[in-house]
N, C-alpha and C positions, 0 to 999 in steps of 0.2 A: 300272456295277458291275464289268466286264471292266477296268476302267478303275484303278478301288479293289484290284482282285487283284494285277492285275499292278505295280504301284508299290509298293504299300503290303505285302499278308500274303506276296504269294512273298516277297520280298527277305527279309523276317523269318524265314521259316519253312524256308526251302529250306537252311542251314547244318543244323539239327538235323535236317532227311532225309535229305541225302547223308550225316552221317556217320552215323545208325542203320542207312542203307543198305550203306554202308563195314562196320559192323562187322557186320551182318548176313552177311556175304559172309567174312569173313574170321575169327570168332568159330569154334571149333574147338566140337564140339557135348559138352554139359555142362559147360562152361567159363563162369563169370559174367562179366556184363558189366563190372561194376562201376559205379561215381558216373560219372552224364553232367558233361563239362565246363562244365557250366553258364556262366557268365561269355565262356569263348571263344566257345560258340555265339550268347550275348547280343551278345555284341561282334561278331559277323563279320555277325548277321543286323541288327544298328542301321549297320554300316561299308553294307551293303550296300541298305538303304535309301533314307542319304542322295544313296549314288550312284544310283540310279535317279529319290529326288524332282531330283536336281541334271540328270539327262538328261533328264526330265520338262521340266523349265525352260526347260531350251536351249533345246529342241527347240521348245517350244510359244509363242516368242516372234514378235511381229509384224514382218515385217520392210516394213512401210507405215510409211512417213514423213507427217507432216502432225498434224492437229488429229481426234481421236475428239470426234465429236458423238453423245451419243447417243440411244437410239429419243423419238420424242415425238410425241405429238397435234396435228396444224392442222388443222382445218374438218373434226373429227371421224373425221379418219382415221392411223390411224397410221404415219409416218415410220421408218421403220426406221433405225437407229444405222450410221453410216458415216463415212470418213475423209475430212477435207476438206484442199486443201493451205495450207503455213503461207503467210504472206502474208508479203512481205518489206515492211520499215518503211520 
């Protein structure tokens, strides 16, 4: 779930709070806000998505060489899934 936050709704959501935050801060009092940028914040919170699924990726790649075999049943017990080396021909 920690997991789904961080990748996925910050990166979306975090352009539309820094800037209500920005103009929150800087908004002179009775002064309207006006029309949110709608589109830039679409676009800065999807730019910053893909860079966090893309560090996501990197990151979480095997760096185990060889053949994944994986989990399976013999003589009723279960084998857990592990990497076996490639064999040369």
């Amino acid at each position: 779930m920690l997991r789904v936050f961080l990748t996925i709704v910050l990166p979306l959501v975090l352009p539309t709070a820094l800037y209500l935050l920005w103009m929150g801060i800087v908004q002179r009092p009775g002064e309207s806000r006006g029309a949110l940028p709608w589109p830039w914040l679409a676009g800065a919170g999807a730019l910053l998505l893909v860079l966090a699924l893309l560090l996501v990726i990197d990151r979480s790649g095997s760096s185990r060489s060889g053949v994944y075999v994986p989990p399976r049943a013999e003589n009723g017990r279960i084998v857990p899934g592990h990497f076996e080396p490639r064999h040369s021909p």
